[in-house]
Every structure is written in C-alpha cells, then in structure tokens.
Steps between C-alpha positions, in 0.01 A plus 500: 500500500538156387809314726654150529776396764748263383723419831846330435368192699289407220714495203562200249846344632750276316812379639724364189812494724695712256179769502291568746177692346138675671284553239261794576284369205428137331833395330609185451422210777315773652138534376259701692197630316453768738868627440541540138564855431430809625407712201753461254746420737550092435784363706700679821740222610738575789855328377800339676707344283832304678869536409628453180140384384223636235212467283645330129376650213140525446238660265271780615212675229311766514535594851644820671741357789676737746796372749589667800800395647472495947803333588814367297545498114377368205674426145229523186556365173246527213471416137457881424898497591463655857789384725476692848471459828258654692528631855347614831325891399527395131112435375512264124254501298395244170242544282478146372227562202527278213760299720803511634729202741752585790664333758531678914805377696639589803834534455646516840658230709382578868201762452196377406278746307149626598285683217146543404354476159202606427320433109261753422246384197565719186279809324580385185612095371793420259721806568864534388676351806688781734776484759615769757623537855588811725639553812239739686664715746428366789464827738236647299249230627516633850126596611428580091359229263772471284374380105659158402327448226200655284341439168663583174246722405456686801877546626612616829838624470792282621273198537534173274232443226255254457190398280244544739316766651676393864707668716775387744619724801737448803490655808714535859291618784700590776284420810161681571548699166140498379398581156239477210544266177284589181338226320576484098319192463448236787799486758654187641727590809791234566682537800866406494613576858347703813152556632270779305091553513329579168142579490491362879663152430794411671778389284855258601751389334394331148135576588289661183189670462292583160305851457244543250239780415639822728695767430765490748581329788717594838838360570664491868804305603545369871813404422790569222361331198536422125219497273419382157201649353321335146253718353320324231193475295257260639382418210 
C-alpha cells in the first residue's frame, strides 16, 4: 500500500475578499512541488465565493473539471449555450476539450456559496466539448458509495460521464458504520465533514488521504460524516 496524508492545515490559501480559496494542489499563487497532483487528479480547491460575487468569464482546454456544490448556489454560463444554476446535491460536469469559456456566480444576496471543484487530467486531448449536471438523490449515499461520475467508456448507471478512466463517489456514514471501499485505480479520500479512519489514519473535517497499490481499504466513521471519494489513474 502506497499512502499520503494531506491534512486541511496544509492547504494552499488565498483570501481575494470576494473568494476565499484552499487549494489541495499547486494552483495559482500557490506552488508547491510536492502538491501537484495526485494521479490524474490536478486541482481540488475548496470554494467560498461571497454575495452577489463570481469568477468572469474565463477559458479552460482540455481539462475534465467537476463542481460540487457544499453550501449555497451557483449560476453557470458557457459559450456552449448552458445557462443553469447549479445547486447543493446537484454534481456538474464539463468536458472542456478543444476549449470551451464560462463564467461561476453566486447569485444570492446574503448566502455565500461553498463548493469544491476538482479538474481531473483527460484520457484523450481535443475532445468535442460536453456539458451535464444531475441532481443525485441524496438518500442513496447513506453508508453506500454512491457513483458521481465514471468514464464514458466504462459507465456506471445514473452517474455523469467523463473522458477519463476516474471515478467519483459520495458517501454518508452515519457514526461507527464501518465499511470496505474497492480501489479502481488509486483512491484519494476527501473529507467534507465528521471524523472517519481509513486504512488506520484518522481523518477531520477537510483532511485527505491518497491510496495507491491495494485492493481495498476499510472505512469507519466516529462520527456522522460526508465523504468524497476520487478514484483515478495514477498515471
């Protein structure tokens, strides 16, 4: 078993007033050459974005990038003619490919809105750029690994598609339910709230930990928790 602890201490930080951002890996200001990816998984950034405040319109190629909404709401524009918002148990994914350029805002006036994305290098370069979203229901997560998101070419039912041999899964662990997860590829664990143990290390709150080279690893919660499991090729 190969194994690296990221703890929520040690993320990237930037405070832009209007965003506040941890960056799991290198992005932007933050440049760590020990934190640039773990297996095809490039960025994990940890978003709260203020009131009535957004990221403008920007480019994006050849990149897989999957939002998960925590907290509040988020209104998506794109120049493939996508207008939505997306919202807390709704998963969006954008195959950006030969490129693509959105805008995120948060659209509200008190709430501010907390969501991760995560960009997930691609199988294949210069793809036809794709758009989708779902709303996942929410109560089939509870102590099963519900699938987000799988590979195009390897489709779990009900899950959103991308191009990459990856896989994205959610679960709630009600406390001192104890189970197995089975490795795909490598596993990143991020936790988004409670306490669990995986493979003996103690997760809190934010705290992540990589799994490489095993089949399968236990699960326990201490507490009620949510967590996001990556499962991607490592290389």
């Amino acid at each position: 078993m190969k194994k690296v602890i990221h703890k929520a201490a040690s993320r990237g930080y930037a405070n832009h007033g209007w965003l506040k951002s941890f960056h799991t890996f290198s992005f932007a200001s933050y440049q760590n050459p020990n934190r640039m990816n773990f297996g095809m998984l490039r960025v994990l950034n940890d978003d709260l974005v203020q009131p009535k405040m957004g990221f403008g319109k920007h480019p994006h190629k050849n990149m897989e990038i999957i939002s998960i909404p925590i907290s509040g709401a988020l209104s998506h524009k794109d120049s493939m003619d996508n207008q939505r918002s997306i919202e807390v148990g709704e998963v969006q994914v954008m195959s950006a490919g030969t490129g693509v350029t959105h805008s995120e805002f948060n659209d509200s006036k008190t709430t501010a809105s907390n969501f991760l994305q995560l960009w997930i290098f691609p199988e294949v370069e210069n793809v036809t750029p794709y758009y989708n979203q779902k709303k996942f229901d929410e109560a089939a997560r509870k102590n099963n690994f519900q699938v987000l998101v799988s590979p195009k070419n390897n489709f779990v039912a009900g899950s959103l598609p991308i191009n990459q041999q990856g896989y994205i899964s959610m679960i709630d662990l009600e406390e001192g339910f104890e189970t197995q997860y089975h490795l795909k590829n490598g596993a990143y664990f991020f936790l988004i709230e409670g306490n669990v143990t995986i493979a003996d290390e103690t997760l809190e709150k934010r705290d992540a930990v990589g799994i490489s080279a095993v089949e399968s690893v236990p699960v326990k919660a201490t507490i009620k928790s949510k967590l996001l499991v990556i499962d991607v090729p490592m290389n």
